[in-house]
C-alpha positions as protocol buffer text, in pm:
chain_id: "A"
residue {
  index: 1
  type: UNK
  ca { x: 13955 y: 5560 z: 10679 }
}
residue {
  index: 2
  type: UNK
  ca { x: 13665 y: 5342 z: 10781 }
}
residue {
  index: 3
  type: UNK
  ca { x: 13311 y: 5388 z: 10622 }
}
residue {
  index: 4
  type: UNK
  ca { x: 13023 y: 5362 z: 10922 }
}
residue {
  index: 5
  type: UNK
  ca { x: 12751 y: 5066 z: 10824 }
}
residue {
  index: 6
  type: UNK
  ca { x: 12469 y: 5336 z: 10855 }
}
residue {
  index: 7
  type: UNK
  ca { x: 12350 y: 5623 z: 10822 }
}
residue {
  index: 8
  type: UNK
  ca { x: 12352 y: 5879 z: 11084 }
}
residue {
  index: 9
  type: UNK
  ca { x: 11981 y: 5909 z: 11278 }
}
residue {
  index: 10
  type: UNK
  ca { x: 11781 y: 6149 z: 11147 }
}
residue {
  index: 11
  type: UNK
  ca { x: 11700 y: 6513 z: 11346 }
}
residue {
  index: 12
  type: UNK
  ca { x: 11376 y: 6604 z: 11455 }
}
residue {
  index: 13
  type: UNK
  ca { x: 11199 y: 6867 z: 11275 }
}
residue {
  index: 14
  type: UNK
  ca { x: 11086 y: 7177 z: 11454 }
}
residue {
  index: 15
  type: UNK
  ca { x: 10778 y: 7211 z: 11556 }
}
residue {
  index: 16
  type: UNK
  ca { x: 10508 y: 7457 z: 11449 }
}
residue {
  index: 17
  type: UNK
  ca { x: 10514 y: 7760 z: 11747 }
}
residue {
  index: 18
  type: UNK
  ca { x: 10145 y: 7885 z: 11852 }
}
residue {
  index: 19
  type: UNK
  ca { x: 10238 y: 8257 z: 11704 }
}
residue {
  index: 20
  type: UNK
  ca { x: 10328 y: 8084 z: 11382 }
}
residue {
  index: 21
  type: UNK
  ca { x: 9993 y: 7951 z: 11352 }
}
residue {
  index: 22
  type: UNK
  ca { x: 9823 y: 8299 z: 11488 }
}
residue {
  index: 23
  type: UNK
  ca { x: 9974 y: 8468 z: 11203 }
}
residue {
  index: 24
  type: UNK
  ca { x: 9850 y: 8271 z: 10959 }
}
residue {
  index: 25
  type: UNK
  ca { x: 9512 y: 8429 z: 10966 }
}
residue {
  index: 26
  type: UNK
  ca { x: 9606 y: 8740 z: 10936 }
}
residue {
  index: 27
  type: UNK
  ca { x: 9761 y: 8646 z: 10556 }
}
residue {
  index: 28
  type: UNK
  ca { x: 9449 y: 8572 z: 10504 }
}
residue {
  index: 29
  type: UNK
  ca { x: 9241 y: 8858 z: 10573 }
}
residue {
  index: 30
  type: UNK
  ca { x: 9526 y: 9086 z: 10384 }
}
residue {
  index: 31
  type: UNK
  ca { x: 9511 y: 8937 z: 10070 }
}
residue {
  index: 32
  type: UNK
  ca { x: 9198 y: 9048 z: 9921 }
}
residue {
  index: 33
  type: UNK
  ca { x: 9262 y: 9429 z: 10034 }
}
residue {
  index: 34
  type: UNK
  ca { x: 9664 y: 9388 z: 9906 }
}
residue {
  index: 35
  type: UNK
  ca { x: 9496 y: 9244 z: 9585 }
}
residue {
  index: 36
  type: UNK
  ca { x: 9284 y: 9554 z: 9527 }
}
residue {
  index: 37
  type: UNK
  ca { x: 9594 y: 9752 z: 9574 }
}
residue {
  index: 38
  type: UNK
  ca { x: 9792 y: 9593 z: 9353 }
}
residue {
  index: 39
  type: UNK
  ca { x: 9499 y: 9635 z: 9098 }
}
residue {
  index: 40
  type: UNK
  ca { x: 9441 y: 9980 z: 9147 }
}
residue {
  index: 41
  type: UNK
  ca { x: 9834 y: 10058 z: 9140 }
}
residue {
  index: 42
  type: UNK
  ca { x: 9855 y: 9876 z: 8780 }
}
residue {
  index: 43
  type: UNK
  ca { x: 9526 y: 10092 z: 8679 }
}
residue {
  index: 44
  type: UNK
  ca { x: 9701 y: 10395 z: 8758 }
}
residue {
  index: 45
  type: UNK
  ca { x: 10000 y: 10279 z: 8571 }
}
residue {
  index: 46
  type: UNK
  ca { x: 9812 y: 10204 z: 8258 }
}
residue {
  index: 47
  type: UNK
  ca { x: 9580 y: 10539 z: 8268 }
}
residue {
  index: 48
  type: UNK
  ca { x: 9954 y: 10697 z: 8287 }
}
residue {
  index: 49
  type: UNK
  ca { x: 10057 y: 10549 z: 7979 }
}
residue {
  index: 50
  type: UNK
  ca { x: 9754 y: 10636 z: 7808 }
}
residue {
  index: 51
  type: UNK
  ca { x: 9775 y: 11008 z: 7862 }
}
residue {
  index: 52
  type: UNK
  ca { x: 10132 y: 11017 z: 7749 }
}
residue {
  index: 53
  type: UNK
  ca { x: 10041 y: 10821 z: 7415 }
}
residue {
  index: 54
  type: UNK
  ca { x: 9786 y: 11075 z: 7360 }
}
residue {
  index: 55
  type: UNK
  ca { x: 10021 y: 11346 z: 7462 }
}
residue {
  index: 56
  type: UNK
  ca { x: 9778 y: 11453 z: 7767 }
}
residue {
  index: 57
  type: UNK
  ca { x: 9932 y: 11620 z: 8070 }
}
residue {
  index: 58
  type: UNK
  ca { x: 9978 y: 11432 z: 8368 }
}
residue {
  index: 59
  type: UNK
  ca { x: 10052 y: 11107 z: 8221 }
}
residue {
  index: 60
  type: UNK
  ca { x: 10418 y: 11112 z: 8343 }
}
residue {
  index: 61
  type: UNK
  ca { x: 10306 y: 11241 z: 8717 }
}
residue {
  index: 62
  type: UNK
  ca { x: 10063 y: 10922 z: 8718 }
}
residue {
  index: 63
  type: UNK
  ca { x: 10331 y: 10672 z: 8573 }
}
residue {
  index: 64
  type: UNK
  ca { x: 10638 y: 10763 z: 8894 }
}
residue {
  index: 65
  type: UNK
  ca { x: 10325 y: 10807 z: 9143 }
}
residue {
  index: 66
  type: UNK
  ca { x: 10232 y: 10403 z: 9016 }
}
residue {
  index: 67
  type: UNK
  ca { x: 10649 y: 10310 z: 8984 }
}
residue {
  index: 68
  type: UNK
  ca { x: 10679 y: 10437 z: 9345 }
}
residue {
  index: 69
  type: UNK
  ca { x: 10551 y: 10100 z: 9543 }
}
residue {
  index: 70
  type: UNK
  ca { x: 10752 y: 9922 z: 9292 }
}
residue {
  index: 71
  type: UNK
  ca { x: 11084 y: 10061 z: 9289 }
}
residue {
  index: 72
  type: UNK
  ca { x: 11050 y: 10054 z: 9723 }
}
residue {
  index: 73
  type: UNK
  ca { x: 10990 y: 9675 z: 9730 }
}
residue {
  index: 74
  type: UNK
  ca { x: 11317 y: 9636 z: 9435 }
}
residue {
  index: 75
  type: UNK
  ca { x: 11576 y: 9806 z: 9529 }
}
């Protein structure tokens, strides 16, 4: 079977849509609010495990409230 000479042309890329570049300032002005989330979440989470090592009440009930955005975005 016969090799061609060259290679085949190359495609155009697609080009960037007007809502793609609308959205991206929204990612922008939800990342400092999803940060302090994700800060508070692992705050709760540690002030869990710190009642349970002291053998406080309410330790576990802090710890699954904390796991609970976790296990929802791994399923």
């Amino acid at each position: 079977m016969p090799r061609r000479r060259r290679a085949p042309a190359k495609r155009p890329h697609a080009r960037k849509t007007a809502r793609r570049a609308d959205s991206f300032p929204l990612i922008l002005r939800i990342e400092e609010p999803l940060t302090d989330a994700i800060n508070y979440v692992q705050a709760m989470y540690l002030m869990g495990y710190g009642l349970i090592s002291h053998h406080e009440a309410g330790g576990d009930a802090i710890v699954a409230l904390a796991d609970e955005p976790g296990s929802a975005s791994n399923p």
